[in-house]
N, CA, C and O atoms as a GROMACS GRO file, in nm:
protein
  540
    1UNK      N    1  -4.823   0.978  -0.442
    1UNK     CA    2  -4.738   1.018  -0.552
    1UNK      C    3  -4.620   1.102  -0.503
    1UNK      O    4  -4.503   1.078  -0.534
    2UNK      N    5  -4.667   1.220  -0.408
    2UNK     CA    6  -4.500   1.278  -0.322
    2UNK      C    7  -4.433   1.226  -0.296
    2UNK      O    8  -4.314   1.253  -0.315
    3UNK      N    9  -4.485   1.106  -0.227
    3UNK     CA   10  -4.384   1.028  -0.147
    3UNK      C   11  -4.261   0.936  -0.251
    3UNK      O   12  -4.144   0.903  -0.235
    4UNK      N   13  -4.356   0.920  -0.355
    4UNK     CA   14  -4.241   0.862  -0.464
    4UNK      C   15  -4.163   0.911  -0.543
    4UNK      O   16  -4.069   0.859  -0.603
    5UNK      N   17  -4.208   1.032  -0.544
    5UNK     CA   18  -4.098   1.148  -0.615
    5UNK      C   19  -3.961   1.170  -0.482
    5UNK      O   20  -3.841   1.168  -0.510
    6UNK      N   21  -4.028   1.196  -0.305
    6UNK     CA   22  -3.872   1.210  -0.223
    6UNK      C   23  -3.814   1.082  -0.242
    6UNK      O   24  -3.691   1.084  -0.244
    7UNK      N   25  -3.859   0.989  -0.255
    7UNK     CA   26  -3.784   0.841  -0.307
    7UNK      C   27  -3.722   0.854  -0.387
    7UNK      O   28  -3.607   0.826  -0.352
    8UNK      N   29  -3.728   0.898  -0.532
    8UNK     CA   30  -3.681   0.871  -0.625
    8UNK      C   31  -3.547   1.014  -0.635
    8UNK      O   32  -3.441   1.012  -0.697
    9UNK      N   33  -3.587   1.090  -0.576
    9UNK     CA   34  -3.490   1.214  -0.555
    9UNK      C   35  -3.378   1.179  -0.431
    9UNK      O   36  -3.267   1.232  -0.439
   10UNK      N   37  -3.404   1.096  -0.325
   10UNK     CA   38  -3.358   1.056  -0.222
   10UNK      C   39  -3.242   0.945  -0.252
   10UNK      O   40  -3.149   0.928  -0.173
   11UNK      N   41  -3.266   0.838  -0.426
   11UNK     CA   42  -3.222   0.771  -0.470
   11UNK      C   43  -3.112   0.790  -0.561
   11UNK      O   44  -3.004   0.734  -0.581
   12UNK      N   45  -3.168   0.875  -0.604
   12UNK     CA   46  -3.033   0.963  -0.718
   12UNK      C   47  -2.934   1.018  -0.620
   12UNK      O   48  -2.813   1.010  -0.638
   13UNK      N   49  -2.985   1.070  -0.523
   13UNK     CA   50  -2.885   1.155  -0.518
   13UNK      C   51  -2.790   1.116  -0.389
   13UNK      O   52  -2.716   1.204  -0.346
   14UNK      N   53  -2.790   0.996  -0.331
   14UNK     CA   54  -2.746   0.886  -0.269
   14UNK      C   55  -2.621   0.803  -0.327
   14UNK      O   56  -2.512   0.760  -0.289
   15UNK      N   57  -2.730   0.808  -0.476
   15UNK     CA   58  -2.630   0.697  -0.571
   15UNK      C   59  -2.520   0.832  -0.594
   15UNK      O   60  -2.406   0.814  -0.552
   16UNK      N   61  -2.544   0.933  -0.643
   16UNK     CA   62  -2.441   1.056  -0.686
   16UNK      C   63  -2.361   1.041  -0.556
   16UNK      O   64  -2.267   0.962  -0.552
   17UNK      N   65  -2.394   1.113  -0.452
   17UNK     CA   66  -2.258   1.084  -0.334
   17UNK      C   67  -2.147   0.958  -0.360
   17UNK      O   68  -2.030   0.949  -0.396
   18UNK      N   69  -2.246   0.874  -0.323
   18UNK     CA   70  -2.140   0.771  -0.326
   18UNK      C   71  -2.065   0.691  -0.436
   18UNK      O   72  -1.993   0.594  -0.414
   19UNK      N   73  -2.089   0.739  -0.542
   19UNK     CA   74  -2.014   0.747  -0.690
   19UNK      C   75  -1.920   0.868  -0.716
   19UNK      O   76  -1.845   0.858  -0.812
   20UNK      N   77  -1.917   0.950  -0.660
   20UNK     CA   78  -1.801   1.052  -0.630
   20UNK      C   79  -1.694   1.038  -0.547
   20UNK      O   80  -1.699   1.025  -0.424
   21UNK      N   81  -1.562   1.039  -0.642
   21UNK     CA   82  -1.470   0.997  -0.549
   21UNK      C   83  -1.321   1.046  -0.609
   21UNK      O   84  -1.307   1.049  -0.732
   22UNK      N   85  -1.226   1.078  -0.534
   22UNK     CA   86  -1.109   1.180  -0.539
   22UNK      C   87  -1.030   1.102  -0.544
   22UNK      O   88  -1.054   1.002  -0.476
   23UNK      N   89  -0.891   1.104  -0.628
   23UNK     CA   90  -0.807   1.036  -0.610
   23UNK      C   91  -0.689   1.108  -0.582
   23UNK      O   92  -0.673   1.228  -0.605
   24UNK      N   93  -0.580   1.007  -0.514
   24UNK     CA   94  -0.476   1.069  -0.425
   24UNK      C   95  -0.365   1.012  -0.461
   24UNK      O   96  -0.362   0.893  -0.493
   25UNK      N   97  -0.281   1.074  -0.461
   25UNK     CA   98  -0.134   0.999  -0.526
   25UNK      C   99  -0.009   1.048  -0.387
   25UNK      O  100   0.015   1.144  -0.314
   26UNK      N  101   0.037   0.921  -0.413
   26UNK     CA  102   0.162   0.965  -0.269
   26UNK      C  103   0.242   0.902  -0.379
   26UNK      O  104   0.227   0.829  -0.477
   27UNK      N  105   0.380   0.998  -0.282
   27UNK     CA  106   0.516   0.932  -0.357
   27UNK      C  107   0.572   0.844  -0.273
   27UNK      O  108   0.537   0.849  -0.156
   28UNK      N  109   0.684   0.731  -0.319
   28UNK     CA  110   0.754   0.649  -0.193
   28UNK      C  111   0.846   0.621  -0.268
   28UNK      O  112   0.838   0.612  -0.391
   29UNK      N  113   0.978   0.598  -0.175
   29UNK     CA  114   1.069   0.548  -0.212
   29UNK      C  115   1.107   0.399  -0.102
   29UNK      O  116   1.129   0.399   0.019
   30UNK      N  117   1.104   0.319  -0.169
   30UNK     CA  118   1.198   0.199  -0.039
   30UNK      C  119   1.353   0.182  -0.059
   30UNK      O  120   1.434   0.174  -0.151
   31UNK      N  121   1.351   0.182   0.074
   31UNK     CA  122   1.493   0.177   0.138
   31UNK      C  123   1.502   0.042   0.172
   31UNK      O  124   1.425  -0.018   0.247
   32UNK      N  125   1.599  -0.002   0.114
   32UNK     CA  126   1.650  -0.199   0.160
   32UNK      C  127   1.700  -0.175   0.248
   32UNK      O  128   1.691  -0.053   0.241
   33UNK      N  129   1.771  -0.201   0.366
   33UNK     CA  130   1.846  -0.214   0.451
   33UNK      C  131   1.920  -0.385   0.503
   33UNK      O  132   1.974  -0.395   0.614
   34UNK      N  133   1.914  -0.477   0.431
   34UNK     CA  134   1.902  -0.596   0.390
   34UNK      C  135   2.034  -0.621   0.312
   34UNK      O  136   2.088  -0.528   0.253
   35UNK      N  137   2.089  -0.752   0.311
   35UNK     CA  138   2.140  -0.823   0.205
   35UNK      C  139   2.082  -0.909   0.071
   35UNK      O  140   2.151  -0.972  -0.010
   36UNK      N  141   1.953  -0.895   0.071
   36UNK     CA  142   1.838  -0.943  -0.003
   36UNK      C  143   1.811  -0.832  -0.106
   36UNK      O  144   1.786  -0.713  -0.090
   37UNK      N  145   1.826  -0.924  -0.244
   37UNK     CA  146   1.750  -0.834  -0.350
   37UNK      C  147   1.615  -0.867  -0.339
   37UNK      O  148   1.572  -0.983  -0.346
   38UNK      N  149   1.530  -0.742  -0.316
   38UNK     CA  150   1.413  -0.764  -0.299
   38UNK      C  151   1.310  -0.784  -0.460
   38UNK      O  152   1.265  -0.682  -0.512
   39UNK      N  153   1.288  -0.889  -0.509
   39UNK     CA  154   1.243  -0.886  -0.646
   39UNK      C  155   1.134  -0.882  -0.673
   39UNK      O  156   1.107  -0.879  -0.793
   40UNK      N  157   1.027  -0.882  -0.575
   40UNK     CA  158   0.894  -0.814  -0.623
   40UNK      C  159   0.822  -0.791  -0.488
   40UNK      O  160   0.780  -0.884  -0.420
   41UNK      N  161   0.811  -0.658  -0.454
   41UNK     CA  162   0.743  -0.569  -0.336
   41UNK      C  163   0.601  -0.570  -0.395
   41UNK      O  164   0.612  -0.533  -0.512
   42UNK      N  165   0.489  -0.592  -0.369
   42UNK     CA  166   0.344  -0.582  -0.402
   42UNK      C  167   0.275  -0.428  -0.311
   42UNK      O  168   0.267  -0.432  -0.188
   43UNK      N  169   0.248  -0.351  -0.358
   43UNK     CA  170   0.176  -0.271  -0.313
   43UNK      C  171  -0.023  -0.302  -0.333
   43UNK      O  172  -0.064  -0.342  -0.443
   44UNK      N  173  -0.061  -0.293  -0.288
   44UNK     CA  174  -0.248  -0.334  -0.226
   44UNK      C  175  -0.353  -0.278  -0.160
   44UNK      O  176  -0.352  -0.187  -0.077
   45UNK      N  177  -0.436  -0.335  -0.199
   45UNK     CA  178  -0.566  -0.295  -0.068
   45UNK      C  179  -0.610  -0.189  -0.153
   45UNK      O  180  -0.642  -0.200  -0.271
   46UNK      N  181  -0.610  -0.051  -0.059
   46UNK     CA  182  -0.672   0.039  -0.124
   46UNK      C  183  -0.655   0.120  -0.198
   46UNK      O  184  -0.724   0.218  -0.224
   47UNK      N  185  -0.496   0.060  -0.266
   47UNK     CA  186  -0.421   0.164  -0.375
   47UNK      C  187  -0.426   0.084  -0.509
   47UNK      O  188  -0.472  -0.030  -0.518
   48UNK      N  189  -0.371   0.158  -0.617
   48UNK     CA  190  -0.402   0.028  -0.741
   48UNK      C  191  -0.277  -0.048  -0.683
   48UNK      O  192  -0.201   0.000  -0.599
   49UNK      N  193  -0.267  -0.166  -0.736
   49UNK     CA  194  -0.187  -0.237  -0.733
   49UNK      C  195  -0.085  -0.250  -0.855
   49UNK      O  196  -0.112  -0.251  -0.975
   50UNK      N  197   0.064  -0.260  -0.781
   50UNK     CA  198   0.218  -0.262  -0.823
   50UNK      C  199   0.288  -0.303  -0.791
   50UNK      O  200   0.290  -0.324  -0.669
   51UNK      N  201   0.390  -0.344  -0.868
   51UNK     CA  202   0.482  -0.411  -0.813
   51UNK      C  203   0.659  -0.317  -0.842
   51UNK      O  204   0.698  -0.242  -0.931
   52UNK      N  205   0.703  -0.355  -0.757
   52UNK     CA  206   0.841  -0.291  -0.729
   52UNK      C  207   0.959  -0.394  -0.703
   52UNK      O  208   0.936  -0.512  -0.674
   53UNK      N  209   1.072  -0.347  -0.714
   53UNK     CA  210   1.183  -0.450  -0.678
   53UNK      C  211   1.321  -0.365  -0.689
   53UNK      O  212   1.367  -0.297  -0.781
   54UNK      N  213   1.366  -0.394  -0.565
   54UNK     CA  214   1.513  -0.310  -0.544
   54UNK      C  215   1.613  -0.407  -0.510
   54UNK      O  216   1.608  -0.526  -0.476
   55UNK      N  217   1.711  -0.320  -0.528
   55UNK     CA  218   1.848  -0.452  -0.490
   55UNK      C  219   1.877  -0.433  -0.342
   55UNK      O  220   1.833  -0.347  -0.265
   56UNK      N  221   1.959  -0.528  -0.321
   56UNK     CA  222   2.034  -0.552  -0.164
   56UNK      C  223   2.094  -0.393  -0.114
   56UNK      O  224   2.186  -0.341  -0.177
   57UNK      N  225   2.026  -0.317   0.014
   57UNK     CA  226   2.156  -0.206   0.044
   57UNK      C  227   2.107  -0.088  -0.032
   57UNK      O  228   2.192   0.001  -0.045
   58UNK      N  229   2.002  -0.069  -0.079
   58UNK     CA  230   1.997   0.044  -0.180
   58UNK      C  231   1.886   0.118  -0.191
   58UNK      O  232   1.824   0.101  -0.086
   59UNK      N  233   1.838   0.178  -0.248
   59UNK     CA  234   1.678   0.230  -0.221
   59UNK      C  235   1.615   0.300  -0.399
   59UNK      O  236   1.668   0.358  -0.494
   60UNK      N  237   1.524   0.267  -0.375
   60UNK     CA  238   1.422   0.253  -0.524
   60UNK      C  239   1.442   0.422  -0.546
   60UNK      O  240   1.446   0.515  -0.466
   61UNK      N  241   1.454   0.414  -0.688
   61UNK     CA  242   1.415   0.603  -0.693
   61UNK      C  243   1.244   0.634  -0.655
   61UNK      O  244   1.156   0.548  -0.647
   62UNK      N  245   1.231   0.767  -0.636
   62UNK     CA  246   1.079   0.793  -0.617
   62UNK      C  247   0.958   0.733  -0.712
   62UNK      O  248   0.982   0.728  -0.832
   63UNK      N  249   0.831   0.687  -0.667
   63UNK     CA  250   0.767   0.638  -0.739
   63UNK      C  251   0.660   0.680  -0.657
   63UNK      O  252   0.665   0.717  -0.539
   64UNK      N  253   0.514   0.665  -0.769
   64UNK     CA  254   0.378   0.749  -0.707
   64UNK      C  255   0.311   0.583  -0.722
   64UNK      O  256   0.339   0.505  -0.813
   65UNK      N  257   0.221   0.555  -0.614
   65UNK     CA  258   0.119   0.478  -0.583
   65UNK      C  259  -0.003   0.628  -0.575
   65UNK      O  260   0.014   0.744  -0.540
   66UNK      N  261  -0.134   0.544  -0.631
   66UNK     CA  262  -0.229   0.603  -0.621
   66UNK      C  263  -0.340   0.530  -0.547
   66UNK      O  264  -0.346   0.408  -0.530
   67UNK      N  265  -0.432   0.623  -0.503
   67UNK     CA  266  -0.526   0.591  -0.368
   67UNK      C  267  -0.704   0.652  -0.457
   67UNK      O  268  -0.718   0.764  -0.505
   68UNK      N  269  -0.803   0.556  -0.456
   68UNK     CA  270  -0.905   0.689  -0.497
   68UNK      C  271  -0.976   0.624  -0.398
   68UNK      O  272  -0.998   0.509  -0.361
   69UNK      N  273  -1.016   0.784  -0.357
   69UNK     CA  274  -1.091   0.759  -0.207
   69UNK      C  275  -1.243   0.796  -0.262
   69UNK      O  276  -1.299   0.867  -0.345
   70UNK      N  277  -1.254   0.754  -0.218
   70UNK     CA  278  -1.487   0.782  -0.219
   70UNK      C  279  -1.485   0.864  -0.123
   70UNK      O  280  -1.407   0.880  -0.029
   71UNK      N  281  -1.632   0.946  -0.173
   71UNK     CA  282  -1.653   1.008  -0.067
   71UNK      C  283  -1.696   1.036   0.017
   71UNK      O  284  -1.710   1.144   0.075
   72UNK      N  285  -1.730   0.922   0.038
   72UNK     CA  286  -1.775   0.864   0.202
   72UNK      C  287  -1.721   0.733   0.219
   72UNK      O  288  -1.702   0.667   0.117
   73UNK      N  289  -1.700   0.698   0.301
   73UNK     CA  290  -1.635   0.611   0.366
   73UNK      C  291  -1.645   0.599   0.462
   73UNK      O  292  -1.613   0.694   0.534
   74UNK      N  293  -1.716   0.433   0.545
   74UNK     CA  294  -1.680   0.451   0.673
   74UNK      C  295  -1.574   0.336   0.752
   74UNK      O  296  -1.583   0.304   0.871
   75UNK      N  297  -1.522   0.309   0.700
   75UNK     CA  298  -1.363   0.206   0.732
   75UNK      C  299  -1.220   0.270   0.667
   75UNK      O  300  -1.194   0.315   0.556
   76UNK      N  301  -1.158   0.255   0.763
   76UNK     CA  302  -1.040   0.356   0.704
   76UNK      C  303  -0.947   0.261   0.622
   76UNK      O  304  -0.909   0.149   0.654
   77UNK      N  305  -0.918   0.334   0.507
   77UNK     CA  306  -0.852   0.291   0.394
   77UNK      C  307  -0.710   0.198   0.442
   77UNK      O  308  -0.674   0.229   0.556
   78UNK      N  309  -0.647   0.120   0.394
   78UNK     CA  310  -0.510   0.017   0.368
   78UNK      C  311  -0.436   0.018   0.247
   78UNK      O  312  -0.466   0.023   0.128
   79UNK      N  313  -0.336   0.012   0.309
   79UNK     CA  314  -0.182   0.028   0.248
   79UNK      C  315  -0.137  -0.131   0.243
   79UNK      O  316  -0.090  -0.174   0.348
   80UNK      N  317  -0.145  -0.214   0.143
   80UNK     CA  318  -0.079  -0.355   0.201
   80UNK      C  319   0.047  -0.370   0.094
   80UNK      O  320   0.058  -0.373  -0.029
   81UNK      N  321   0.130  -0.377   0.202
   81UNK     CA  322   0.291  -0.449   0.143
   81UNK      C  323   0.294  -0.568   0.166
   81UNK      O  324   0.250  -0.634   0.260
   82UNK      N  325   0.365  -0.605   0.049
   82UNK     CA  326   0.364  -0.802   0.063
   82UNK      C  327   0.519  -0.796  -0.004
   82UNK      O  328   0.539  -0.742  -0.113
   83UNK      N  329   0.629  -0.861   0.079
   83UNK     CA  330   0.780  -0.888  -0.017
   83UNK      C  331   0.744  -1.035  -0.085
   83UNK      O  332   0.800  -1.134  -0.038
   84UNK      N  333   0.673  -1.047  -0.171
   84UNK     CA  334   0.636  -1.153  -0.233
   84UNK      C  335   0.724  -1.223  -0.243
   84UNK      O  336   0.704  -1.327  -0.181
   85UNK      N  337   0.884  -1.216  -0.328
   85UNK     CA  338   0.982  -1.292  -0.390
   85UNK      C  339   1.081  -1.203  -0.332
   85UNK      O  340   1.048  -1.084  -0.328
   86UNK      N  341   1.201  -1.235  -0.282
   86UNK     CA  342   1.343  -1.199  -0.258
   86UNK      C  343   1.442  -1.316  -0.264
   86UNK      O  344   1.407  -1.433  -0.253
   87UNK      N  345   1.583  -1.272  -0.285
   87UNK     CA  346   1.655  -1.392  -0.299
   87UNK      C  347   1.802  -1.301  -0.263
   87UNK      O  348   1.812  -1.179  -0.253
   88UNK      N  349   1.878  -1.375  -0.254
   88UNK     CA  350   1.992  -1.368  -0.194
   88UNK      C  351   2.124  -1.382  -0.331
   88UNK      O  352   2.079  -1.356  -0.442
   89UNK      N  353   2.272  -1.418  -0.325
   89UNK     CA  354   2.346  -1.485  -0.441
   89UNK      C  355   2.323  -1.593  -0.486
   89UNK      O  356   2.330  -1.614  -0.607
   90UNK      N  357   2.292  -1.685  -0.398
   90UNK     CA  358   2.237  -1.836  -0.424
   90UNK      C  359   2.084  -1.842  -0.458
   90UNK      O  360   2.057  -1.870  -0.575
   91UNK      N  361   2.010  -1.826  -0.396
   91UNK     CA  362   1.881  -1.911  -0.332
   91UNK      C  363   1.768  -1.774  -0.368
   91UNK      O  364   1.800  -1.656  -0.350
   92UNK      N  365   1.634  -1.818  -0.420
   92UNK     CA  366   1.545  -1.733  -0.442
   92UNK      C  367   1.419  -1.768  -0.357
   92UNK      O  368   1.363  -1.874  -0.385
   93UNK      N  369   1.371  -1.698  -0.262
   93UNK     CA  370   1.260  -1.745  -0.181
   93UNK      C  371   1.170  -1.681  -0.192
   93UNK      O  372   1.174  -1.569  -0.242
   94UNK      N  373   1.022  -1.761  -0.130
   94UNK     CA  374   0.890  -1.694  -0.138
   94UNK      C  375   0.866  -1.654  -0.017
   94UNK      O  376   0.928  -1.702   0.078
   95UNK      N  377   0.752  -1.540   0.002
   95UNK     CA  378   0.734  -1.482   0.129
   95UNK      C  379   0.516  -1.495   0.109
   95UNK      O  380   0.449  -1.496   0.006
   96UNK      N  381   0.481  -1.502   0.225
   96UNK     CA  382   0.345  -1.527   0.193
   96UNK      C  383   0.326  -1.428   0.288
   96UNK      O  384   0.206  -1.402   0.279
   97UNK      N  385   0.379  -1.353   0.380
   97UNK     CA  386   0.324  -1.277   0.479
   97UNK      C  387   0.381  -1.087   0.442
   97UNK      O  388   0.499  -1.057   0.425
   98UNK      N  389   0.309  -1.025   0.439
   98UNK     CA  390   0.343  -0.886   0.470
   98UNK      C  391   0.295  -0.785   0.572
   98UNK      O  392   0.335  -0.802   0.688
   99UNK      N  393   0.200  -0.661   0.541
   99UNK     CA  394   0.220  -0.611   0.634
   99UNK      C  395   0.110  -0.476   0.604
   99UNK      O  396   0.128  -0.421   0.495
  100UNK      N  397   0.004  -0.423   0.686
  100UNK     CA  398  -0.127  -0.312   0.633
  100UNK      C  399  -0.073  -0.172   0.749
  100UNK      O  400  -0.040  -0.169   0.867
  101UNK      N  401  -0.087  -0.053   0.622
  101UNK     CA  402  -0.050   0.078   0.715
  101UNK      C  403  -0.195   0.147   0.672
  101UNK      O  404  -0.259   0.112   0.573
  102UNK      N  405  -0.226   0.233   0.746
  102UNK     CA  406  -0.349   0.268   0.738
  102UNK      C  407  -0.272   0.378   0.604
  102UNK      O  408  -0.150   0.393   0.607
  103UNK      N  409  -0.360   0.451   0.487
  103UNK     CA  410  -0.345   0.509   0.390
  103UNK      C  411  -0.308   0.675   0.442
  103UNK      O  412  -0.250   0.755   0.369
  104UNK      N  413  -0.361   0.708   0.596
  104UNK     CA  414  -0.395   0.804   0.692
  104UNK      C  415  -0.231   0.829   0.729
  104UNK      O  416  -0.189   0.943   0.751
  105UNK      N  417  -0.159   0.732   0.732
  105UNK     CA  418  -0.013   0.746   0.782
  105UNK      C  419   0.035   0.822   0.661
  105UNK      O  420   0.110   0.915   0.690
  106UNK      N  421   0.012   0.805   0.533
  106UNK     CA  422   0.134   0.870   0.438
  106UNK      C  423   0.106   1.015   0.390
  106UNK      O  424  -0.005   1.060   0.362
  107UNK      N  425   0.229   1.084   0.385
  107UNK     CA  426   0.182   1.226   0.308
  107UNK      C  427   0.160   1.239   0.188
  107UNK      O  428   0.208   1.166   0.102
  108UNK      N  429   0.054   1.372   0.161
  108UNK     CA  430   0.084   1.387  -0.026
  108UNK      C  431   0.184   1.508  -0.003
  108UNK      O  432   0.244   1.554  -0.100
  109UNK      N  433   0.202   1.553   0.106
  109UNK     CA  434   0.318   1.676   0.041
  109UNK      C  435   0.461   1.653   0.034
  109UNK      O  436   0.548   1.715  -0.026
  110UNK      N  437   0.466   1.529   0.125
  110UNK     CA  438   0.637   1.528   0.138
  110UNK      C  439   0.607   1.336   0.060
  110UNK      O  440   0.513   1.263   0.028
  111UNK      N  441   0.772   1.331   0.064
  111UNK     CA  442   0.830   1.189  -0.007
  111UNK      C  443   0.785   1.059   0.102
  111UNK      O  444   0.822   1.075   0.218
  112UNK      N  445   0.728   0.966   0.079
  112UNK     CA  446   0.729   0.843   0.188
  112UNK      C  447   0.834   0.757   0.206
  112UNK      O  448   0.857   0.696   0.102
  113UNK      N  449   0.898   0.731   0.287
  113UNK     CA  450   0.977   0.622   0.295
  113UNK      C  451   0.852   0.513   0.359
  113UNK      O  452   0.749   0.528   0.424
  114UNK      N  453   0.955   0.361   0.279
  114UNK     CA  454   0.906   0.226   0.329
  114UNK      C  455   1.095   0.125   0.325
  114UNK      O  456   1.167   0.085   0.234
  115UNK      N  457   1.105   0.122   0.485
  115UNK     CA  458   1.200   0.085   0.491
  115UNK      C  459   1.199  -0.034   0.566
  115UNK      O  460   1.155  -0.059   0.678
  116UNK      N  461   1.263  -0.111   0.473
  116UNK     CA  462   1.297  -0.227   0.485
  116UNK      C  463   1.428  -0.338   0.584
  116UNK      O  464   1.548  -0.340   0.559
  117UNK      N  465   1.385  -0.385   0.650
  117UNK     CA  466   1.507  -0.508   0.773
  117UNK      C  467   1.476  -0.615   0.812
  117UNK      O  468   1.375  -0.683   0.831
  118UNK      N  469   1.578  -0.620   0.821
  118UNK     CA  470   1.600  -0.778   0.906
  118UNK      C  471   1.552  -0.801   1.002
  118UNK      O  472   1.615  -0.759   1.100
  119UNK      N  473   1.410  -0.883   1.034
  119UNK     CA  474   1.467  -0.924   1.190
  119UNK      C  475   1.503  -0.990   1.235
  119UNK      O  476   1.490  -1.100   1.182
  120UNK      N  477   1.570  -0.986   1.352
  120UNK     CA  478   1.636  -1.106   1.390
  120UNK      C  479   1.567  -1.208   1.478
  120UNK      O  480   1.642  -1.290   1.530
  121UNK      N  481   1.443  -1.217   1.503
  121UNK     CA  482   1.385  -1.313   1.552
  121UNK      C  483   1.223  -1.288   1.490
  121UNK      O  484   1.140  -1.217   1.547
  122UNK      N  485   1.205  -1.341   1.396
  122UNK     CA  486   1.066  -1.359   1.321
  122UNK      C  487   0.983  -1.465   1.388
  122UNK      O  488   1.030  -1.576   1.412
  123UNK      N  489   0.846  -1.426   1.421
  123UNK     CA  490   0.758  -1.490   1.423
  123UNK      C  491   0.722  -1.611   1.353
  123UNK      O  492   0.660  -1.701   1.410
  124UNK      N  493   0.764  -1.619   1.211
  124UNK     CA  494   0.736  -1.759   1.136
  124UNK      C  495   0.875  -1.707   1.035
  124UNK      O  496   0.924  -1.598   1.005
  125UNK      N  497   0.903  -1.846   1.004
  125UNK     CA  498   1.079  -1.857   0.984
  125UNK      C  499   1.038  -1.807   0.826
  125UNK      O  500   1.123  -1.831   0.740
  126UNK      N  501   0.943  -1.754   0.792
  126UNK     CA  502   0.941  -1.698   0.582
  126UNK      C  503   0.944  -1.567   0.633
  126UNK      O  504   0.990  -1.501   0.540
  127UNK      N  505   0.919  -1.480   0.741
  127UNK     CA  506   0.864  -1.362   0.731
  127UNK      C  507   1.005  -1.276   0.814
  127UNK      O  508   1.005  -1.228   0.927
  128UNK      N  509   1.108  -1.277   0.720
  128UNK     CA  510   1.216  -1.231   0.804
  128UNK      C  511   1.239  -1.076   0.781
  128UNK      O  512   1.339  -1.012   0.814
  129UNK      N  513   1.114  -1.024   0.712
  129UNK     CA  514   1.137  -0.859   0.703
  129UNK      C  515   1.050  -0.788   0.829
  129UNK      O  516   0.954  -0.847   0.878
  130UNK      N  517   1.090  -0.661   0.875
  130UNK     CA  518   1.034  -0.572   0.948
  130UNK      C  519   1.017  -0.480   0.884
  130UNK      O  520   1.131  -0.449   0.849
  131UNK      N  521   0.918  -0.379   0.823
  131UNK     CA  522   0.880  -0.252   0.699
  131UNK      C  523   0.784  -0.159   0.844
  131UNK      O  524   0.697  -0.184   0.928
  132UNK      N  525   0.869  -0.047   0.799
  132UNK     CA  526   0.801   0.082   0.855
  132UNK      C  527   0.771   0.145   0.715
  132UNK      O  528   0.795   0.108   0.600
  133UNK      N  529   0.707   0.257   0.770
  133UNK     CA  530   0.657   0.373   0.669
  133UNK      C  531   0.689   0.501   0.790
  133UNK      O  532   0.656   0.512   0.908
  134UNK      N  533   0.761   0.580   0.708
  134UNK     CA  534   0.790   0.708   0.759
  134UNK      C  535   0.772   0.812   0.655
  134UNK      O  536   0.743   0.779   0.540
  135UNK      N  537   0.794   0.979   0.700
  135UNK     CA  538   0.814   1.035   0.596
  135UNK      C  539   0.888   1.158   0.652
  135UNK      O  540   0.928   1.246   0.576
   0.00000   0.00000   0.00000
C-alpha cells in the first residue's frame, strides 16, 4: 500500500512540473534591405505563430512574438522564419525555404532585429534571402 501512495504522489507531482510553464515575449523589428516587398514573413516553431509583411528598403515598426517555455525542457527551443510570399513591381513569388535561430539568441530586454538580404549566390534559385537576428 506505501508503495502506491510514493506512486501516486511521484505522479502528481511530475504531471505539476511539467504542466508549469512561463511565457516570454521578445520584441523585433525587421529590417528589409532588399528591393522586394516582403508580403508575408511567418514566424514558428516555438513561438505562437504570425505573420508579418514589410515593404522594399524599410523596416517593420516594433512588434512582440511570444515564446511559452515549460519548465523543463530538454531540447532547446526554435525561432523559425519562413519569407513565404514576396514580390517585386511585376511578379509575385513563393519561397518554400527559410531559416531556425535558437529562441536562446534573442533578448527580452533590448529590441531584436531580423534583417533581411540579398544573396547573391543562393543555394537553390527560390531561396534568395540571407536573415540574421541581432540585437
Amino acid at each position: 500500500m506505501e508503495k502506491w501512495k510514493v506512486m501516486i504522489v511521484a505522479l502528481l507531482l511530475s504531471a505539476a512540473i511539467t504542466s508549469c510553464s512561463t511565457e516570454k515575449e521578445f520584441e523585433l523589428v525587421i529590417e528589409n534591405n532588399t528591393a522586394y516587398v516582403l508580403d508575408s514573413v511567418q514566424f514558428s516553431c516555438a513561438v505562437n505563430k504570425q505573420f508579418q509583411s514589410v515593404d522594399s528598403n524599410s523596416s517593420t515598426g516594433p512588434f512582440f512574438i511570444k515564446y511559452k517555455a515549460p519548465f523543463l525542457s530538454l531540447s532547446e527551443p526554435l525561432l523559425c522564419l519562413s519569407i513565404l510570399k514576396y514580390s517585386d513591381t511585376q511578379t509575385s513569388y513563393k519561397n518554400t525555404y527559410g531559416r531556425t535561430f535558437s529562441i536562446n539568441d534573442l533578448s527580452r530586454r533590448k529590441t531584436n532585429y531580423l534583417k533581411v538580404e540579398v544573396n547573391p549566390s543562393p543555394h537553390y534559385p527560390t531561396n534568395i534571402f540571407d536573415m540574421t537576428v541581432h540585437n
